[in-house]
N, C-alpha and C positions, 0 to 999 in steps of 0.2 A: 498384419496390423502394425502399425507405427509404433514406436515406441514411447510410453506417456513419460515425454521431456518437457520441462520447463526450467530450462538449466539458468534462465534471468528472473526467478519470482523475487529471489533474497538474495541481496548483498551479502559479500563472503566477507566476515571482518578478517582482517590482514593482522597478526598475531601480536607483529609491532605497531598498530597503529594504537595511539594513544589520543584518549579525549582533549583536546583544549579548550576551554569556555573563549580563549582570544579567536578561536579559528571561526567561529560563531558568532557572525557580525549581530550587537543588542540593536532593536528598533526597528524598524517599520519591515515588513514580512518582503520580499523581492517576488511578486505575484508572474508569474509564465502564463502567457493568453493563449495556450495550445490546451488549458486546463478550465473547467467549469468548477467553482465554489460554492461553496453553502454553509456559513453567510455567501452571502455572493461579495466580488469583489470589490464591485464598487463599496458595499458598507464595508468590508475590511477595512479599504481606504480610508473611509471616514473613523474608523476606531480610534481610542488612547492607545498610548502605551499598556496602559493596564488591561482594557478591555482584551489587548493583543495577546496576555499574557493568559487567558482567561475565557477562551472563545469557546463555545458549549454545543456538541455536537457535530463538531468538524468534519469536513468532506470534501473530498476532488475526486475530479470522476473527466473521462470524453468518453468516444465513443468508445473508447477495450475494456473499460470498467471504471467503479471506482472505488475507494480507499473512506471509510468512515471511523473516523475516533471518536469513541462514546465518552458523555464525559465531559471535562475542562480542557481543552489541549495549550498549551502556549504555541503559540505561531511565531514570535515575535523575534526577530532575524533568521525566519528561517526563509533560503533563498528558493524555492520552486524552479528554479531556472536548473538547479543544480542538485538541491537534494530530495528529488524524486523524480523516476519516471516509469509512467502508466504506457503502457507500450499493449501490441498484440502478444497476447500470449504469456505475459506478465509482470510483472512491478519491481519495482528497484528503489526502497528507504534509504537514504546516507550511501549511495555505490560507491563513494570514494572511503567509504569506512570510517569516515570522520565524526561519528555517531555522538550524539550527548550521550549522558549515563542513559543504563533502559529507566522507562518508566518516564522521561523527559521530553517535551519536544514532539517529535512525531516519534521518539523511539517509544513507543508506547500501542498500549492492546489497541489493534484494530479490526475492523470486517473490513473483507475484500471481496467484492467480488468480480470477477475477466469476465468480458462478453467475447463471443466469437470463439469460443475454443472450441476448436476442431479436432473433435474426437468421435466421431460420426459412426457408430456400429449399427445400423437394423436390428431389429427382429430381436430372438433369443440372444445374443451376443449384446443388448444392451443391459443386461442384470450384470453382465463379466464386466461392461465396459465402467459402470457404477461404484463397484466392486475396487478397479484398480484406482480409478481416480480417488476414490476413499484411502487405499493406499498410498497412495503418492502422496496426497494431503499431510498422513500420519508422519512421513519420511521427512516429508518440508520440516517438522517442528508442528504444526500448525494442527488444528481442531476442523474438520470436517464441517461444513452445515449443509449443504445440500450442491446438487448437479442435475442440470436438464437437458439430456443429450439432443433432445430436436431443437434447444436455441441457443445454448453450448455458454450456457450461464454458471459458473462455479465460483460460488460462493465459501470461504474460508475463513477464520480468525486465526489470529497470532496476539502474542501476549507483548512482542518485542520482534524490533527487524534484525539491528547488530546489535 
């Protein structure tokens, strides 16, 4: 069996990196068309400032998964181009470690869930395969919600990325 790596879920914060509010361009969100939204992005477009700051139930998502913050999230200079990526096999908040405070921004409790994960065991070997990915979950930081090994849907929360 492979070993259950998902060594890109979470960005590593880098020990010296410190928040700057200047590094976090304020006003309109820099939207990446490799990514589907909800609001969708044409109404982002159309938002205020305010609404920006204020968007209720936020989501990106393609075809590897996607990322839901429950809730009020600010969106509002945060660049999509740069500060996420939803990849095969797992997710990456702020990778350059340039994170708001947690609880801000997207550094804030999210569900995720990765489609396509390839962890494929048959038979009796899929209670063990369950089993570990619930492991792995724990080790992330992150809260378990469920895994469906025949369409390799893993579903997790986190409270914060860096």
């Amino acid at each position: 069996m492979a070993p259950l790596t998902t060594s890109n879920i979470f960005a590593r914060m880098d020990s010296e990196c410190v928040y700057s509010p200047r590094a976090v361009p304020t006003g309109r969100p820099i939207l990446d068309n490799r990514y589907r939204y909800n609001p969708s992005a044409e109404l982002l477009r159309k938002l205020s400032l305010t609404e920006l700051q204020r968007v209720n139930n936020f989501m990106v998502s393609n075809e590897y998964g996607m990322i839901c913050w429950s809730g009020e999230t600010d969106i509002s200079g945060v660049d999509f181009t740069k500060d996420l990526v939803l990849e095969k096999g797992g997710c990456e908040v702020y990778p350059s470690g340039n994170a708001p405070p947690r609880g801000t921004k997207l550094n804030k409790h999210a569900i995720i869930t990765l489609l396509r994960i390839e962890f494929f065991l048959p038979g009796p070997q899929e209670s063990f395969l369950q089993t570990q990915v619930e492991q792995r979950t724990l080790e992330m930081g992150a809260r378990f919600i469920s895994f469906d090994n025949v369409t390799g849907k893993w579903s997790f929360a986190v409270d914060y990325f860096v």
